[in-house]
C-alpha positions in Angstrom: 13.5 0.3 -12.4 15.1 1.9 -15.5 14.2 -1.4 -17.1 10.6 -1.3 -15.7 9.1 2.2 -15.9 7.7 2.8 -18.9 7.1 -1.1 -20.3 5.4 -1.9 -17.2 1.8 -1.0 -15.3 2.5 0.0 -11.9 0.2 -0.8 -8.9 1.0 0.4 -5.2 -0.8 -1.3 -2.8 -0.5 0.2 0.8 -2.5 -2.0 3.7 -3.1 0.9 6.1 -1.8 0.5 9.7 -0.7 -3.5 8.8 2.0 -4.8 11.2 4.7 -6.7 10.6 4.4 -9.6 13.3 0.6 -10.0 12.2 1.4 -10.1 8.5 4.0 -12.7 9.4 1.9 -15.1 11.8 -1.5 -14.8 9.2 1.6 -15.5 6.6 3.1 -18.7 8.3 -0.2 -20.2 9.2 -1.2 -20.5 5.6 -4.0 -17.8 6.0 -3.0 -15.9 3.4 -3.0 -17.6 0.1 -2.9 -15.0 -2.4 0.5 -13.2 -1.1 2.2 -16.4 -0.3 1.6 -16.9 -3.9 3.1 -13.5 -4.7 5.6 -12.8 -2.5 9.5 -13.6 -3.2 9.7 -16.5 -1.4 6.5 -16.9 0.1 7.7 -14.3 3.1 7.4 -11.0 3.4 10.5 -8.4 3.8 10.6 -6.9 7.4 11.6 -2.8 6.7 10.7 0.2 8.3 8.1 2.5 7.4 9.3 6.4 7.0 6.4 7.6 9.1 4.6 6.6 12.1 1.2 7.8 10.8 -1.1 7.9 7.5 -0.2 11.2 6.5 3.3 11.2 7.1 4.3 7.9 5.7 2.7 8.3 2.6 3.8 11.8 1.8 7.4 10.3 2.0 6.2 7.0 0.1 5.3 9.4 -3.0 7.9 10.9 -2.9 10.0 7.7 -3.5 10.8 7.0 0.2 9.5 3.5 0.2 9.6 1.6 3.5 13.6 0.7 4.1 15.0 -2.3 4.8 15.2 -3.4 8.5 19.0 -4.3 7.9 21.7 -2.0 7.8 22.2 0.3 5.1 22.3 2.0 2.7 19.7 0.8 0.4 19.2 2.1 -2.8 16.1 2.8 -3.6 13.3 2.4 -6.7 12.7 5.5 -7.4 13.9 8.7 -6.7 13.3 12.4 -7.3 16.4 14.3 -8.6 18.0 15.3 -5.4 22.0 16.4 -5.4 24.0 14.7 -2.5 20.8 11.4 -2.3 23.0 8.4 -1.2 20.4 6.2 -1.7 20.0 6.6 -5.7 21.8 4.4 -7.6 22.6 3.4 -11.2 19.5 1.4 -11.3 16.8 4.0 -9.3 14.5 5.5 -11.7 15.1 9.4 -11.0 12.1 12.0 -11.6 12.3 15.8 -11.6 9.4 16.4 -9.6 8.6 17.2 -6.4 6.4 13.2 -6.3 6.2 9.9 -7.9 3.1 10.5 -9.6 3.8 13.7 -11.1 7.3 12.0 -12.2 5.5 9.4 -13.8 2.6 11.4 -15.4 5.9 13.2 -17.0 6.7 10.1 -19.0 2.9 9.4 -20.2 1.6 6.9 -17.3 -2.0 7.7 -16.4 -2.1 7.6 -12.2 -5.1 6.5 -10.3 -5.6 7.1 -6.9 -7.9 5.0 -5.2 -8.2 6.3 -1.0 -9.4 4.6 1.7 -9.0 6.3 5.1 -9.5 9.2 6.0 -6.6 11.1 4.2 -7.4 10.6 1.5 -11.5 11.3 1.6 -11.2 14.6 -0.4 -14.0 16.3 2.1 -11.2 18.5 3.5 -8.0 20.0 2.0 -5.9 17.9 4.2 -7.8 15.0 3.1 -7.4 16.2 -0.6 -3.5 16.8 -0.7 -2.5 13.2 -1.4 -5.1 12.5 -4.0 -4.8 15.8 -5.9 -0.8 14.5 -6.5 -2.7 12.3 -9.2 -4.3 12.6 -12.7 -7.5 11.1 -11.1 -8.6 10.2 -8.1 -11.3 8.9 -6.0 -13.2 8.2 -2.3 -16.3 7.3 -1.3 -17.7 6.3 2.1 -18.3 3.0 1.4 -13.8 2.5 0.8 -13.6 4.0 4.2 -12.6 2.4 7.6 -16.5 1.6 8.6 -17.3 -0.6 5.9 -17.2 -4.4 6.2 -17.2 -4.7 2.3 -14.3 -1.7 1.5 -11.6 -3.4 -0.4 -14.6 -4.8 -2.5 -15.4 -1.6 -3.5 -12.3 -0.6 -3.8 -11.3 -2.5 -6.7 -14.6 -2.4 -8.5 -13.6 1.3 -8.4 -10.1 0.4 -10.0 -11.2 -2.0 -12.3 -13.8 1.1 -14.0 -10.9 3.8 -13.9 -8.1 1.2 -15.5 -10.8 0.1 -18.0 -10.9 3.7 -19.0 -7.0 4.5 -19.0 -5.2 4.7 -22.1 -1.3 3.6 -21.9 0.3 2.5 -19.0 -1.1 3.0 -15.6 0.2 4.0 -12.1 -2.5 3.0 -10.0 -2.3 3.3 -6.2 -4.9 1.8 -3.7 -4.7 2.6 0.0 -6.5 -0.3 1.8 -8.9 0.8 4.9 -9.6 -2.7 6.0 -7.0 -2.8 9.0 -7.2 0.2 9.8 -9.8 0.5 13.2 -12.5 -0.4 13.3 -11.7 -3.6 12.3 -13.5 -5.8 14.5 -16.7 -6.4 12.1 -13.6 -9.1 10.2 -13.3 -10.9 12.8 -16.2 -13.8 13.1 -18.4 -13.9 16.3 -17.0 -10.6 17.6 -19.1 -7.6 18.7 -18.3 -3.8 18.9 -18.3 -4.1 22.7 -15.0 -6.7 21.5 -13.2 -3.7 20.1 -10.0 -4.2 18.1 -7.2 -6.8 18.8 -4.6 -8.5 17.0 -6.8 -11.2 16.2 -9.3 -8.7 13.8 -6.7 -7.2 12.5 -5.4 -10.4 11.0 -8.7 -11.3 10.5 -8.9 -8.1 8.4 -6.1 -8.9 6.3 -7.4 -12.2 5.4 -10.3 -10.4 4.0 -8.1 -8.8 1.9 -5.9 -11.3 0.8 -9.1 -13.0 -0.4 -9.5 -10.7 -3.0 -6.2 -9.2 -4.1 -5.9 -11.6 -6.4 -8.6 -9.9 -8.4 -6.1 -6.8 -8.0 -3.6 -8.6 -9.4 -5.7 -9.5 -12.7 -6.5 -6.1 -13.2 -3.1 -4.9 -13.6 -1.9 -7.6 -15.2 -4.3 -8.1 -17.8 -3.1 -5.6 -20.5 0.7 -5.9 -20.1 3.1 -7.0 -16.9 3.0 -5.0 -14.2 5.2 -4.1 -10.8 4.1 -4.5 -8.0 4.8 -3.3 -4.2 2.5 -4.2 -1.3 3.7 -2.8 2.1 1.9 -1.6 5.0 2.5 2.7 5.8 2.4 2.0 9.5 1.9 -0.4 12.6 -0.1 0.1 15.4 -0.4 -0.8 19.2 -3.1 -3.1 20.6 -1.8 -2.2 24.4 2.2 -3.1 24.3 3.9 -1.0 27.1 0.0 0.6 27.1 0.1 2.0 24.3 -3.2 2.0 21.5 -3.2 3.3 18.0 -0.3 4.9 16.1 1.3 8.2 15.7 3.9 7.2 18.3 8.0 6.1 18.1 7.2 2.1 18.9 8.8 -1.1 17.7 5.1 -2.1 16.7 4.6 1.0 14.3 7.8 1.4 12.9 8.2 -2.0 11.8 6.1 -2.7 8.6 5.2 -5.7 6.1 6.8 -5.1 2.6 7.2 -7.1 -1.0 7.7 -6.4 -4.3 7.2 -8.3 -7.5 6.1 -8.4 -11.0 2.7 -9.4 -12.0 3.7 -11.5 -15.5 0.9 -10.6 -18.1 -2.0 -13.6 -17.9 -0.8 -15.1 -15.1 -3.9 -14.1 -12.6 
């Protein structure tokens, strides 16, 4: 990342409450086009997620605690606040002294962007204004929240106005609502007396994977740019009877992960 930071734009894409045996069945069936075209390998990396909830998980993400591998460790990681004693930074991390990724990178002239979706990051409450105020600038409105059929639309016609307006290189981070329930309105034919299942929620991710490549030419249309897209978090659909997230299950913990660079041009 020493090589990266500072030559590169930087997008963080986080597809709220995504599991990882959804993301790898919608994967495999050749549903999802534009990430099997990113992806190393066409596949997605199966890693834990450092938090069972929104909140949680992407306090540590900003921090630099990224999703960790599934395998055993340890695993060095990207980046990494200056922390005596960290057995996880290596020669290659890119080390901030700061107490978050942002601020790090702000430190070294990148411009960050915060784009919310759920309800962490809706700025109507100060919990829902802590994440977002860890960036230069930052935005929510309801139509990027989880009730909209058309939020990852307006997501990135959000991004595409604040990067048009950034000068030098660009942090931006986008926190996808579209899983995240309600997510049944994705799934063709169904009806809110359907409710959630794992079939919307894939359905959901196809929406979005039909237009992250747009995403993708964004931030890659000034200069390259890196790239990770993981989910924060799982969540149960009725396994061992459990619904939702916020809880210490296989389904949760386990999360969809890549990273790649977006070559200038190429989307």
């Amino acid at each position: 990342m020493n090589e990266i930071v500072g030559g590169h734009d930087l997008l963080l894409v986080t597809l709220d409450t995504l599991r990882y045996d959804v993301a790898e069945e919608a994967l495999a069936e050749g549903r999802l086009p534009t990430l099997a075209r990113a992806l190393p390998g066409g596949r997605w990396e199966k890693r834990h997620s450092p938090g069972s909830f929104t909140y949680a998980a992407h306090a540590a993400i900003l921090a630099g605690f990224l999703p960790t591998p599934a395998s055993p460790g340890p695993h060095p990681r990207l980046f990494a606040a200056t922390f005596p004693g960290s057995e996880t930074t290596a020669p290659g991390t890119w080390t901030f002294d700061a107490p978050d990724l942002p601020t790090g990178l702000a430190a070294v002239g990148y411009h960050t962007i915060c784009v919310g979706g759920v309800g962490f990051f809706n700025k109507l409450t100060p919990l829902g204004s802590t994440l977002p105020g860890l960036f230069a600038e930052s935005h929510w409105e309801p139509e990027y929240g989880v009730t909209s059929p058309t939020s990852f639309e307006a997501q990135i016609a959000c991004a595409e106005r604040a990067v048009a307006g950034a000068e030098g290189p660009v942090f931006l981070f986008v926190n996808v609502s579209a899983l995240h329930q309600p997510n049944w309105f994705h799934l063709p034919g169904a009806t809110r007396e359907h409710g959630d299942d794992r079939r919307s929620h894939a359905a959901a991710l196809e929406y979005v994977d039909r237009h992250l490549g747009r995403l993708f030419a964004l931030m890659s249309a000034r200069r390259p740019a890196f790239a990770i897209v993981c989910s924060d978090h799982g969540t149960a659909y009725g396994e061992d009877g459990h619904v939702g997230h916020r809880i210490g299950h296989e389904v949760v913990w386990t999360v969809p992960y890549g990273e790649f660079v977006l070559e200038r041009g190429q989307w």
